[in-house]
Every structure is written in C-alpha cells, then in structure tokens.
Backbone of each chain as ProteinMPNN parsed JSONL, in Angstrom:
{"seq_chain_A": "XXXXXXXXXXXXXXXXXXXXXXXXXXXXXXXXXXXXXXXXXXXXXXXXXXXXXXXXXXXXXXXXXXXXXXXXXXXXXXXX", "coords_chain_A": {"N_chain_A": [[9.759, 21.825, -2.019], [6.227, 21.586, -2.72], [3.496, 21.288, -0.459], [1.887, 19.766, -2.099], [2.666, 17.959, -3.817], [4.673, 16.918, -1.856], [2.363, 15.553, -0.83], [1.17, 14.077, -2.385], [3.596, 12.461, -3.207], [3.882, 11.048, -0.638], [0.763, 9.789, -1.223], [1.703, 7.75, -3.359], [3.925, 6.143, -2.023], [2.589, 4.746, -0.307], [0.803, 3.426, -1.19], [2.489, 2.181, -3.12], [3.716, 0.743, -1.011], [1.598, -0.796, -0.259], [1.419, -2.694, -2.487], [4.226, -4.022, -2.85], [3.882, -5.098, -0.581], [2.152, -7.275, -1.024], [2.627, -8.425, -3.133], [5.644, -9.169, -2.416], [4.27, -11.244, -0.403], [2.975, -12.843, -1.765], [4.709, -14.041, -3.9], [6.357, -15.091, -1.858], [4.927, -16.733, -0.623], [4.22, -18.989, -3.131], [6.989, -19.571, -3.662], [7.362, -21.089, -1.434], [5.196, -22.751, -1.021], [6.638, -24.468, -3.6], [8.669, -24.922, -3.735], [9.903, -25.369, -0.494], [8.344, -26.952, 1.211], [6.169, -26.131, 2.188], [7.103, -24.377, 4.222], [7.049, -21.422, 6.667], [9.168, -19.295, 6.612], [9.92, -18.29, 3.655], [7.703, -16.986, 3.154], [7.584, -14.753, 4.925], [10.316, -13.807, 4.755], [10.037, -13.302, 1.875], [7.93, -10.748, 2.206], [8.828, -9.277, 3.786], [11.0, -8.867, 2.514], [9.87, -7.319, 0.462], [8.328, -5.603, 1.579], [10.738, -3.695, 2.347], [11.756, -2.738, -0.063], [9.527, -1.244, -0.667], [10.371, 0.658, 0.971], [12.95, 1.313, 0.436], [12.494, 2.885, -2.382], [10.591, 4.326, -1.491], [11.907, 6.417, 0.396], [14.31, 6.739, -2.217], [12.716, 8.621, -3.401], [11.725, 10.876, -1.992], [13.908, 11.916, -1.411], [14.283, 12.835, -3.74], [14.174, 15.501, -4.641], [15.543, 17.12, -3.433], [18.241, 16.361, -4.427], [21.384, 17.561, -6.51], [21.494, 17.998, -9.619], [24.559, 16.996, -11.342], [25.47, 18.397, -13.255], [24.635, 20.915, -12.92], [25.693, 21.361, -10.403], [28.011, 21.422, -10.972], [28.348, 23.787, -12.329], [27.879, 25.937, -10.938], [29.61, 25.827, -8.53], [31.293, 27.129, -10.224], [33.23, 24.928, -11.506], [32.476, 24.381, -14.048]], "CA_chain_A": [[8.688, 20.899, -2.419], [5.091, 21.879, -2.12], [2.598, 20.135, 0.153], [0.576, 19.085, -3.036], [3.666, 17.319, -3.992], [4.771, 15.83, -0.577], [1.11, 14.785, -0.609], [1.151, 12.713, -3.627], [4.318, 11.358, -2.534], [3.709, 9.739, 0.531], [0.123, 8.831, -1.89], [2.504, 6.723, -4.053], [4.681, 5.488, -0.848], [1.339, 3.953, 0.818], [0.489, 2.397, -2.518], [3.715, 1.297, -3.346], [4.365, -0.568, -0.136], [0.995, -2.085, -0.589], [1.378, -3.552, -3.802], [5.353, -4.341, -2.535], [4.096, -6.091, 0.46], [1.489, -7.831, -1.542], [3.591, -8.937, -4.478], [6.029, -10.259, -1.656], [3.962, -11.914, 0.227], [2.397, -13.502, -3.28], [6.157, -15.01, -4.457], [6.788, -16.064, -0.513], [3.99, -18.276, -0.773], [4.778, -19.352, -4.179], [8.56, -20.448, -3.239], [7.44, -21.806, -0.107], [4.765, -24.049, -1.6], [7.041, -24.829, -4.446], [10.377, -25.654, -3.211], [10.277, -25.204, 0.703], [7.82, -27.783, 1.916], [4.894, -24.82, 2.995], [7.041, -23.785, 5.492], [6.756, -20.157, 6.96], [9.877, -18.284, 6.944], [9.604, -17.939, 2.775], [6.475, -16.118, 3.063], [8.075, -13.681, 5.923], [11.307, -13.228, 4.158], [9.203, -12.197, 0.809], [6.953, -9.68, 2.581], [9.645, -8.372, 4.519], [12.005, -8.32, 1.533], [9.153, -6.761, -0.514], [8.541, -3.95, 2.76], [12.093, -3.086, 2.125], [12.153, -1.986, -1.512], [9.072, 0.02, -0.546], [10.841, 1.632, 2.213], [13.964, 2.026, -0.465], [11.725, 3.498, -2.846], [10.081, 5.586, -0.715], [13.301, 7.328, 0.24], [14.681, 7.71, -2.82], [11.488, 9.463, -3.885], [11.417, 11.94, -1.2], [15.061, 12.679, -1.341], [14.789, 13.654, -5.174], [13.518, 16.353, -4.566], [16.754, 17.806, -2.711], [19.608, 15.813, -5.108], [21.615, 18.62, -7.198], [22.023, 17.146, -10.955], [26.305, 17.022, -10.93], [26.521, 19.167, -13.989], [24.505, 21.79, -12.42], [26.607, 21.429, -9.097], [29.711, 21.878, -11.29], [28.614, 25.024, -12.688], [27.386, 26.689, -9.88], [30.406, 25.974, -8.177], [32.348, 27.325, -10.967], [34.495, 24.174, -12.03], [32.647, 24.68, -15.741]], "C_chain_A": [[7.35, 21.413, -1.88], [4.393, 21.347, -1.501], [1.852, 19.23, -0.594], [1.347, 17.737, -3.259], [3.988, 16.317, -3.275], [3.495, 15.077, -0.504], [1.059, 13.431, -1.612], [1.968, 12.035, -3.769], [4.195, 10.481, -1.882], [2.312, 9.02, -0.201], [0.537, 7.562, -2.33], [3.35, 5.604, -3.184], [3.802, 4.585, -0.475], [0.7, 2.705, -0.181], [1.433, 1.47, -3.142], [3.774, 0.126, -2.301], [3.313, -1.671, -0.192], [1.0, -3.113, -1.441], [3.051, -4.695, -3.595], [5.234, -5.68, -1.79], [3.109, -7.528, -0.288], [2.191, -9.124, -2.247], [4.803, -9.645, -3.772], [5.615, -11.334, -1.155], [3.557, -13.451, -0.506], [3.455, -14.481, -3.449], [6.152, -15.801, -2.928], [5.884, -17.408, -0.478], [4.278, -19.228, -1.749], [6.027, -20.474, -4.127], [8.147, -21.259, -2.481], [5.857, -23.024, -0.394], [5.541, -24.991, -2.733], [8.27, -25.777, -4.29], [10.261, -26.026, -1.747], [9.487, -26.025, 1.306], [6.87, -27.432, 2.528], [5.66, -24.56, 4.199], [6.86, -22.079, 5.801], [7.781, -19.247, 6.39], [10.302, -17.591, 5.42], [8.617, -16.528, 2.624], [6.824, -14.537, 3.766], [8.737, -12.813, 4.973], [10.395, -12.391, 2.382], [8.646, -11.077, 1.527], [7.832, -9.169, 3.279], [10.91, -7.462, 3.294], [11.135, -7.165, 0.672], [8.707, -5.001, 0.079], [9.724, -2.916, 2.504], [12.22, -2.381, 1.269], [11.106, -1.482, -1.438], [9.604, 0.889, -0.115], [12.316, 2.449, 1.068], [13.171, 2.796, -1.469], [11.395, 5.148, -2.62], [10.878, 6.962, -0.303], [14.123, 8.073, -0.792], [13.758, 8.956, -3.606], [11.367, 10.962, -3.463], [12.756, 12.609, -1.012], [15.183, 13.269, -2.553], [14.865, 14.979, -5.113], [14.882, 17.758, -4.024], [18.145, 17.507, -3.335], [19.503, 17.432, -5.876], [22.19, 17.457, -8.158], [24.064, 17.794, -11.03], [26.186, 18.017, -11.704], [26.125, 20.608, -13.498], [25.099, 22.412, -11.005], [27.878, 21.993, -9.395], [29.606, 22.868, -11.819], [28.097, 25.886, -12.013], [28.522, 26.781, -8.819], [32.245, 26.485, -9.169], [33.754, 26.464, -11.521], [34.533, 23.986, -13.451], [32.973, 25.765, -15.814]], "O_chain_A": [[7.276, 21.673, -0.679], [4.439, 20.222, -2.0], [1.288, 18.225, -0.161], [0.868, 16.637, -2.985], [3.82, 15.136, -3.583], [3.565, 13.918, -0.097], [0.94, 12.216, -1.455], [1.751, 10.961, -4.33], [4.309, 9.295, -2.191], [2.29, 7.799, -0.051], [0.048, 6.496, -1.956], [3.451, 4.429, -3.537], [4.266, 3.462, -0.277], [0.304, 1.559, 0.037], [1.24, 0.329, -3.563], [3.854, -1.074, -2.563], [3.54, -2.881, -0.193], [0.641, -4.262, -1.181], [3.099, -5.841, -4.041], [5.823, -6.75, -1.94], [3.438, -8.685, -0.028], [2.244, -10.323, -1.971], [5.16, -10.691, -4.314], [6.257, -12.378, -1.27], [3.703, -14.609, -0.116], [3.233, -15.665, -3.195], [5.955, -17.015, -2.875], [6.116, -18.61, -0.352], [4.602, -20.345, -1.346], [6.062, -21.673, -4.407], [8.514, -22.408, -2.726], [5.774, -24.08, 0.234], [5.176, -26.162, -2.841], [8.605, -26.912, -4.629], [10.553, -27.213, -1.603], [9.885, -26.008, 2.471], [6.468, -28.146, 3.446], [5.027, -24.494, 5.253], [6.42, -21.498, 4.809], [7.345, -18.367, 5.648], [10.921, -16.529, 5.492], [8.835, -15.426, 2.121], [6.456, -13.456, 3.306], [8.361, -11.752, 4.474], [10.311, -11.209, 2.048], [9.326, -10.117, 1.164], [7.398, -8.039, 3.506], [11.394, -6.335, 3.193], [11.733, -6.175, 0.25], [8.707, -3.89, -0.45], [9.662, -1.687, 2.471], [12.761, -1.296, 1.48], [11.142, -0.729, -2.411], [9.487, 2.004, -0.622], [12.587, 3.644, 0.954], [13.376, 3.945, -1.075], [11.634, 6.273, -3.06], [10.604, 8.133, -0.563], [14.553, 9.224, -0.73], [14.169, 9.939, -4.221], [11.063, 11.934, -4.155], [12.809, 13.735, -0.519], [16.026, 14.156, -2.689], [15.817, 15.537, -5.661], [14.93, 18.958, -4.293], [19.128, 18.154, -2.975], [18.55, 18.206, -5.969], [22.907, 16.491, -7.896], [24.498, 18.91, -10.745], [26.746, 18.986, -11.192], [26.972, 21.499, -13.562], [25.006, 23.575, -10.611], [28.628, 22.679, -8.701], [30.713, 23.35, -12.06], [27.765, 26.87, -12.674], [28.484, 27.805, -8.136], [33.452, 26.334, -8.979], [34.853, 26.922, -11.837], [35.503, 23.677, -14.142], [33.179, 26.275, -16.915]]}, "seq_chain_B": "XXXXXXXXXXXXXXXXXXXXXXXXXXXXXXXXXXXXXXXXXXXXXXXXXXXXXXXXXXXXXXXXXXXXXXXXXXXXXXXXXXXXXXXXXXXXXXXXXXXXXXXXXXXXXXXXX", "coords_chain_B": {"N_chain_B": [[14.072, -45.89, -16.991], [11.981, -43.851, -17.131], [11.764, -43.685, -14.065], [14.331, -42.198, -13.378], [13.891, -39.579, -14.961], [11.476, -38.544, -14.241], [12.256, -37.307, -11.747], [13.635, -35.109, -12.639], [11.997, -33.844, -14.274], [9.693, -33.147, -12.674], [11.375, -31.016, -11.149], [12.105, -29.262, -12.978], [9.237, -28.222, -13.87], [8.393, -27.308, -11.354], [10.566, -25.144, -11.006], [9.547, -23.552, -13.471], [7.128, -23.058, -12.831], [7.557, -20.949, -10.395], [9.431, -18.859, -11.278], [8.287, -18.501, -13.562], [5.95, -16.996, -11.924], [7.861, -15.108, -10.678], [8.288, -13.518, -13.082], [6.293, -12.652, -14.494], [5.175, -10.525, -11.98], [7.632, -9.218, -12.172], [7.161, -8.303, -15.129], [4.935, -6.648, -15.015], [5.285, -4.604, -13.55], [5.217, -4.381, -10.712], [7.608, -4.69, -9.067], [9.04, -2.443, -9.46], [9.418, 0.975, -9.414], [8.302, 3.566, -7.227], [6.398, 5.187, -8.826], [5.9, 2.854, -10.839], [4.517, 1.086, -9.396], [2.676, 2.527, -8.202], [1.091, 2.965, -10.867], [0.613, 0.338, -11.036], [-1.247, -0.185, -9.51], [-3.546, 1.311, -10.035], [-4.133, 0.669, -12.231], [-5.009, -2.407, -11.753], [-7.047, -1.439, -10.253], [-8.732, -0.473, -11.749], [-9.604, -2.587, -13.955], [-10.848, -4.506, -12.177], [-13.849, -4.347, -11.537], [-15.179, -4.677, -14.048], [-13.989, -6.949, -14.852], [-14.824, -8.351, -12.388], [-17.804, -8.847, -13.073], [-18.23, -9.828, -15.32], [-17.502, -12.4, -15.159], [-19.732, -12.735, -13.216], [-21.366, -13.067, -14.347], [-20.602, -15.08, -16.634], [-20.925, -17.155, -14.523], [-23.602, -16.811, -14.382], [-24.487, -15.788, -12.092], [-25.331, -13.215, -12.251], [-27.989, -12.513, -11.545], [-28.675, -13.478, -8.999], [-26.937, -12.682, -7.125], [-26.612, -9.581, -4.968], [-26.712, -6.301, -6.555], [-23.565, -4.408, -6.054], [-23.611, -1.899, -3.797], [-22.664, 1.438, -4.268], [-20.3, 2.884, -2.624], [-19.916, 5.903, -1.495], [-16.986, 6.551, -0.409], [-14.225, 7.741, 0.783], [-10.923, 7.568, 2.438], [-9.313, 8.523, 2.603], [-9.995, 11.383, 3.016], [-11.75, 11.013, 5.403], [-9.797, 10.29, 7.067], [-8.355, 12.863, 7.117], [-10.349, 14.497, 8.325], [-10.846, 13.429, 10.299], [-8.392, 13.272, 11.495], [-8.424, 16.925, 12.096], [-10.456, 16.753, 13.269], [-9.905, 15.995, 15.526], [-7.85, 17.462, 16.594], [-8.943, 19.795, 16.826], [-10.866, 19.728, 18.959], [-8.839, 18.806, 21.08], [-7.467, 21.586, 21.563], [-9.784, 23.129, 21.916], [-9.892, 22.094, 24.291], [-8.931, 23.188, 27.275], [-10.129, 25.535, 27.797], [-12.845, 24.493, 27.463], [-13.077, 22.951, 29.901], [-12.478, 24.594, 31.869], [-14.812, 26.45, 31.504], [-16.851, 24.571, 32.055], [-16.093, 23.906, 33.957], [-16.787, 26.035, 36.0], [-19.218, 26.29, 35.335], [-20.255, 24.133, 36.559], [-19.741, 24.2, 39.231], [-20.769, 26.528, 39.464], [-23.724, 25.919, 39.957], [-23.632, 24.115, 41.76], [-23.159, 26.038, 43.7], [-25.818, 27.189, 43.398], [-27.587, 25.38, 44.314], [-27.01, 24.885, 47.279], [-28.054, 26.841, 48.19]], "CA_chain_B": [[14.255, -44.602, -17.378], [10.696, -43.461, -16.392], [11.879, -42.881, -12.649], [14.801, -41.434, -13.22], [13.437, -38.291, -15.725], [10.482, -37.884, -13.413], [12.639, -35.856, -10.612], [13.805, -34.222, -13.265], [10.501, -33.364, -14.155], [9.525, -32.008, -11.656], [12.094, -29.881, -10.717], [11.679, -28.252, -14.02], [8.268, -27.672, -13.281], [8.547, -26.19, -10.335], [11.63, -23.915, -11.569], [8.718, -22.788, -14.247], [5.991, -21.746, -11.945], [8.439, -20.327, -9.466], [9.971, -18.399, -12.339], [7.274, -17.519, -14.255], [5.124, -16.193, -11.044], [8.902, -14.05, -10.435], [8.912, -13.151, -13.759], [4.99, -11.948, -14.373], [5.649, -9.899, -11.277], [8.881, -7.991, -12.576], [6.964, -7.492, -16.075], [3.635, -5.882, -14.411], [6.378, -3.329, -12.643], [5.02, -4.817, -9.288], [8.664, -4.886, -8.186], [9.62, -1.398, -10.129], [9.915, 2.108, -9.261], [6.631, 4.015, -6.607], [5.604, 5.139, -9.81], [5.419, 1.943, -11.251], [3.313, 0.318, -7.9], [0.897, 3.112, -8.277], [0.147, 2.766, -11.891], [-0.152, -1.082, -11.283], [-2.721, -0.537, -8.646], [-4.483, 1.818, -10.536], [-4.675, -0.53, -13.45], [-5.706, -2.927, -10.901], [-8.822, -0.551, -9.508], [-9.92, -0.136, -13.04], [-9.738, -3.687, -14.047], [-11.388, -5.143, -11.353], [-14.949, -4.506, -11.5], [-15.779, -5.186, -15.289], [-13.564, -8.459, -14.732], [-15.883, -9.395, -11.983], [-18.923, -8.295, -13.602], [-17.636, -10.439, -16.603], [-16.86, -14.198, -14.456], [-20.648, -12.999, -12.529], [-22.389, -13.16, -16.068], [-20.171, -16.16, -16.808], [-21.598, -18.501, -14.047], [-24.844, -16.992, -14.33], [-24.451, -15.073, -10.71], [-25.774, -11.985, -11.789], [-29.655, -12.527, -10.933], [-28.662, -14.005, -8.19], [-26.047, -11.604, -5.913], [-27.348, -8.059, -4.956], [-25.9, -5.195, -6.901], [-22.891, -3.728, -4.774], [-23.832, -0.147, -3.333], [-21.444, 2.141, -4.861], [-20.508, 3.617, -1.591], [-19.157, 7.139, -1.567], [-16.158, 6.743, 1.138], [-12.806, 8.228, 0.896], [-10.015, 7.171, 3.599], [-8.172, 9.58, 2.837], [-10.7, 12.28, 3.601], [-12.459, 10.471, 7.045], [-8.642, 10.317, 8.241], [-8.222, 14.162, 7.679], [-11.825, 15.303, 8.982], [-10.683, 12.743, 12.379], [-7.465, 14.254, 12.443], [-8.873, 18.13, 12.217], [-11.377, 17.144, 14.787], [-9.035, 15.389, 17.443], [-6.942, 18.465, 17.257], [-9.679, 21.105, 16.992], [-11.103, 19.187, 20.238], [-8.016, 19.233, 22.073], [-7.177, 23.302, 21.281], [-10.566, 23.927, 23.234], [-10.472, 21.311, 25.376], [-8.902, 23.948, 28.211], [-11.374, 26.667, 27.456], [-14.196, 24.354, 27.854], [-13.083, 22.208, 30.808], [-12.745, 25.46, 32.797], [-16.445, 26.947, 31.306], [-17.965, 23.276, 32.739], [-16.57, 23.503, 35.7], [-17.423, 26.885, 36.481], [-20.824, 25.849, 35.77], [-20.795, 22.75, 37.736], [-19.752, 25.25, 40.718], [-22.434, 27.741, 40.056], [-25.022, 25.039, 40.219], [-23.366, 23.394, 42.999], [-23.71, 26.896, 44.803], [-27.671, 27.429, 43.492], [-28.315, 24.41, 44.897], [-26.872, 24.944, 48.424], [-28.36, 28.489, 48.838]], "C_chain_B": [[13.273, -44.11, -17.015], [11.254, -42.655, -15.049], [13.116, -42.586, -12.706], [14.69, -39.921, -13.86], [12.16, -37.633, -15.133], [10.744, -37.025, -12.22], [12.849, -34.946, -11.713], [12.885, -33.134, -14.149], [9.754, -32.573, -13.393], [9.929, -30.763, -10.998], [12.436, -29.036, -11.714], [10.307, -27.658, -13.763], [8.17, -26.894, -12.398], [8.991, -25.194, -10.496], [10.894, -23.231, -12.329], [8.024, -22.011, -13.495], [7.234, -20.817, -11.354], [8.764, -18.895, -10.197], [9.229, -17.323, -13.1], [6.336, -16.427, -13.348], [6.068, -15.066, -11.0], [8.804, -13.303, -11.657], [7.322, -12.022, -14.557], [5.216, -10.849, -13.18], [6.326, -8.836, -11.205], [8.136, -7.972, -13.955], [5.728, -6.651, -15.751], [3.973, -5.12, -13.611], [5.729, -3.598, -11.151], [6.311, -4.498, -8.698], [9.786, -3.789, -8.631], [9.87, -0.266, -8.894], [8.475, 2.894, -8.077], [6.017, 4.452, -7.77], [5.069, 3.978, -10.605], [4.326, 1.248, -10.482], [2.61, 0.733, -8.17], [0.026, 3.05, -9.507], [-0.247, 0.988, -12.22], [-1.269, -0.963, -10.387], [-3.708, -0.107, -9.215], [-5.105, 1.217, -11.749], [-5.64, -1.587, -13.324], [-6.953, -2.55, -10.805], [-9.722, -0.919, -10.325], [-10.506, -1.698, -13.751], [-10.768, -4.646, -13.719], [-12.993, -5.484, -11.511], [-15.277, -4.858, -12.782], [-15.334, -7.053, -15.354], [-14.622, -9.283, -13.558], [-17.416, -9.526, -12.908], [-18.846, -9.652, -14.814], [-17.984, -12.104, -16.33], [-18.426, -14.283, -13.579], [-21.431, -13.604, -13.474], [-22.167, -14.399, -16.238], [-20.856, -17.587, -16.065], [-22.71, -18.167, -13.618], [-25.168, -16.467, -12.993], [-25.189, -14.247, -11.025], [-26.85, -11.673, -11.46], [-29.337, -12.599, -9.688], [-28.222, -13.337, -6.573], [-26.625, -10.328, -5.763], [-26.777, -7.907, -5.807], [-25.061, -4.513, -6.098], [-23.139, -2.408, -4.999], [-22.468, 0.248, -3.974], [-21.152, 3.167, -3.5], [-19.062, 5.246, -1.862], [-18.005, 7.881, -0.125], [-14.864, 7.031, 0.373], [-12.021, 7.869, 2.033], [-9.832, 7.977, 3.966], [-8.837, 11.013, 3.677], [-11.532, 12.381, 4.693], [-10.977, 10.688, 7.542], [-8.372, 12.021, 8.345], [-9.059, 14.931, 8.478], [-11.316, 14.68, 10.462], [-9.587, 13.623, 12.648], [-7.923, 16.0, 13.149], [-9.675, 17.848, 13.308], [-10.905, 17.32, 15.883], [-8.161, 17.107, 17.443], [-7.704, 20.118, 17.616], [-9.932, 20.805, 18.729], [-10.075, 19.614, 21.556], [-7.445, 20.758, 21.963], [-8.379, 23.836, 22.281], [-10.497, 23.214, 24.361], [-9.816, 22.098, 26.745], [-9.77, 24.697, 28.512], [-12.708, 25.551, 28.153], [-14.626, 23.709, 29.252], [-13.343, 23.849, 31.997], [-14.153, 26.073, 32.625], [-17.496, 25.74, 32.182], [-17.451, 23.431, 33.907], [-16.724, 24.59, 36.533], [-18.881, 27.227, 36.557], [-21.552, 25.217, 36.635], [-20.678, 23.486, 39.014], [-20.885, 26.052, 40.756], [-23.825, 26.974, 40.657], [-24.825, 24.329, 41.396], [-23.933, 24.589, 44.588], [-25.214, 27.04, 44.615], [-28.066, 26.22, 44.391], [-27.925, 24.54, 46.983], [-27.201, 26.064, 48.945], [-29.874, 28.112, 49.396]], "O_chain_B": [[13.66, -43.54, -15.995], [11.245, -41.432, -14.903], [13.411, -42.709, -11.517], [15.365, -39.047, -13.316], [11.798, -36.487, -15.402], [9.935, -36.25, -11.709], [12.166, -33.923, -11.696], [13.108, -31.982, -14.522], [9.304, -31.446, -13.599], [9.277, -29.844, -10.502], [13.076, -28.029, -11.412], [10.307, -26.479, -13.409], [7.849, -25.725, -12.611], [8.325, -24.178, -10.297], [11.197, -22.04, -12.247], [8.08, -20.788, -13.364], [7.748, -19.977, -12.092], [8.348, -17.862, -9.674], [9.329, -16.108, -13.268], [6.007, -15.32, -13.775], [5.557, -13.967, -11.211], [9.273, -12.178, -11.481], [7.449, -10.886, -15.016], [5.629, -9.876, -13.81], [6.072, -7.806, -10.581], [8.806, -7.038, -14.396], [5.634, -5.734, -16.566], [3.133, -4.759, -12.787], [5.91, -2.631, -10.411], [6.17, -3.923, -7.618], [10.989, -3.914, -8.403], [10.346, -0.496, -7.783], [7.409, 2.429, -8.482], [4.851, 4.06, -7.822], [3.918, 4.029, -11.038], [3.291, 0.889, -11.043], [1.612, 0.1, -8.515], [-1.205, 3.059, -9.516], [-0.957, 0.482, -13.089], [-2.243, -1.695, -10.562], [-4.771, -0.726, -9.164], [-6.273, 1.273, -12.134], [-6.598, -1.858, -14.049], [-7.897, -3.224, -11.216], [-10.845, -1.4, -10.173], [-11.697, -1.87, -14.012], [-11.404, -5.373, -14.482], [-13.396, -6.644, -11.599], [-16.031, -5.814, -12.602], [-16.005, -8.019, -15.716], [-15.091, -10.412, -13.698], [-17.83, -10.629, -13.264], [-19.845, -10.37, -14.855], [-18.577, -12.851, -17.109], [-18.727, -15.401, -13.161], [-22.095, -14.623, -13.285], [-23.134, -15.15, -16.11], [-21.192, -18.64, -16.607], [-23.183, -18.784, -12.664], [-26.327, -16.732, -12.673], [-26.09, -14.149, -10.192], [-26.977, -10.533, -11.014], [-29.754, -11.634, -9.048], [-28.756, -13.394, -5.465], [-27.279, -10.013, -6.757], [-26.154, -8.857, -6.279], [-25.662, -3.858, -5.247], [-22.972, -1.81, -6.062], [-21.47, -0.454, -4.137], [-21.813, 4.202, -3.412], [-17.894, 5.369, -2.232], [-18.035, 8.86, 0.621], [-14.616, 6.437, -0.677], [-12.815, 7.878, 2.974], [-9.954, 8.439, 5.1], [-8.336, 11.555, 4.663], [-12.036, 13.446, 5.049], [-10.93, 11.361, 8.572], [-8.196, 12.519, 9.456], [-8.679, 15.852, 9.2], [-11.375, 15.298, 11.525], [-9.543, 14.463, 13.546], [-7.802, 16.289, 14.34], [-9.657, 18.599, 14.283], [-11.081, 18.105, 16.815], [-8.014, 17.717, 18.502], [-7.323, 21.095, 18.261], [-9.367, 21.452, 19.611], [-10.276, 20.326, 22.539], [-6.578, 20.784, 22.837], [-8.203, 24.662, 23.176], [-10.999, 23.639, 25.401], [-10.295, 21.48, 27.696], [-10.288, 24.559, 29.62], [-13.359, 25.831, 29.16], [-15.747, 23.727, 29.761], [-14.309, 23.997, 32.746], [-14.747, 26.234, 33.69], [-18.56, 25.972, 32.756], [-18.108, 23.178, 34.917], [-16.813, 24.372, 37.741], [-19.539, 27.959, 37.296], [-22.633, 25.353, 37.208], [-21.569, 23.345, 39.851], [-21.704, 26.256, 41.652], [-24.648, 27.34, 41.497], [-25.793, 23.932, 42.044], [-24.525, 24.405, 45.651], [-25.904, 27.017, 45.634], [-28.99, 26.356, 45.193], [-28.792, 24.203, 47.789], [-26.772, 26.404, 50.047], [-30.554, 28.967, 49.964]]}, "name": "protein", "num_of_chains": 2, "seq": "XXXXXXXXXXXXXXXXXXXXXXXXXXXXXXXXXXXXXXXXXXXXXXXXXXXXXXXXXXXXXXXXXXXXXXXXXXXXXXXXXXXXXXXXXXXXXXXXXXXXXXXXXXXXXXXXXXXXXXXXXXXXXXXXXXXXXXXXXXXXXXXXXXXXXXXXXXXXXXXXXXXXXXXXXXXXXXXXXXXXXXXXXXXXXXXXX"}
C-alpha cells in the first residue's frame, strides 16, 4: 500500500467516525427524547454504538488491502 | 373511544419519527461503508453554504450579518508543519543545548577575568 493511499485512508477513517459519531449521537437523542423519558444512557449507547461501526469500518478498510481474493489463493496454491 | 385510540396514537407517532429519523439516516449512507461517510460529508461541505446563504436572504439577514472571511486554513497541513517542527526541534535540541551552554560558560569566564 502506498503512503498516498494509507493517507486517504485514515482521511476517510477520521471522516467516517465523525459523521458515525454524529449520526449516533443524532438517533440517541432522538430515541431518548422519544421513547426513553430524555434520559442519558440512549444518547451514550448511540454514539458509542455509532464509534464502533467506525472503528469496524475502519479496519476492514485497512485490512483490504492485504485480503487474497479465494480464487486467486486457489490458483496460486495450485488447487485450480 | 377517544381515550383509548389516543395511546395508540401516540405510540404510532413516535414509532414514525423514531423510524423515519433511523431510516433517513440509513438512506443518506450515514450508517454505510467509510466511503459512504466521506461522500456524505462531502455532500454536506458543499451543501452547506448556498443553503445558508439561501435561509440568510430568506429572513432578510443578509444586510445585516458581516460576510464570513473565507479563511485559508487547512488542519491537516498546520498538524503536519507542528509535527515536522516538534521533531525537527527535538533532532537539534542536543546540538544546540550543548552550543548554549558552551556559550553561557565562555561568558561566564569573560566576565570573571
């Protein structure tokens, strides 16, 4: 992977989680005025849940980069 | 009948917003792929200023508020110039501590001669 690459990765990572944590935090409030009585732990659990699937994201992003597509695995190891 | 279709009322309502806010959300790829995040923010960026520009006109603001400076800042490029410094800094910072304080000695001796 080139640095230009890794660069514009972690770009997308930093942007992602913002918009993630955002867009959690957004619904947590949402639920938690809606159903939950304004209490807090809505708002948390969104923005934490929403941190998360940046952080999953983010990972599988930066691991693509290193996956081997199967069919090319299977013919490089000679099982085609 | 009135008060009994009015919980029920409500708790349709609610289930809408709730719903619909979840469901605006997952169609504006907010809750997609890092590619999706970044082309909602960037949609976002672009959005933004003609939409205010738009709602200033609307209530007649725009005499009224300055014009915002268009300021020419990058993050991204103040956090690399700080990093490059802090580490240029600390690379001499041996070199120069010993040059100052072989100065501060020479002057310490001019002065006691």
């Amino acid at each position: 992977m080139s640095e230009k690459e890794l660069g514009q990765k972690w770009d997308r990572c930093l942007a992602d989680g913002v918009i993630k944590l955002g867009t959690g935090l957004g619904l947590g409030i949402v639920f938690s005025v809606v159903f939950f009585k304004r209490r807090t732990w809505p708002i948390t659990l969104g923005s934490g849940m929403g941190l998360g699937m940046a952080y999953a994201n983010c990972q599988t992003d930066l691991r693509l980069h290193y996956l081997v597509p199967k069919k090319q695995w299977l013919i490089h190891s000679n099982h085609i | 009948m009135a008060a009994k279709i009015f919980p029920v009322i409500k708790l349709a309502t609610k289930v809408t917003l709730a719903g619909g806010a979840l469901y605006v959300a997952h169609d504006s790829g907010l809750l997609g792929t890092s590619k999706q995040g970044f082309e909602a923010l960037e949609r976002a960026r672009a959005a933004i200023p003609p939409a205010m520009e738009e709602w200033m006109k609307y209530f007649g603001l725009e005499a009224q508020l300055p014009a915002v400076p268009k300021v020419e800042f990058s993050p991204v490029q103040a956090w690399n110039s700080g990093v490059r410094t802090s580490i240029s800094a600390l690379s001499e910072a041996p070199r120069k501590a010993s040059e100052y304080s072989t100065r501060g000695l020479q002057y310490v001796k001019d002065l006691a001669k």
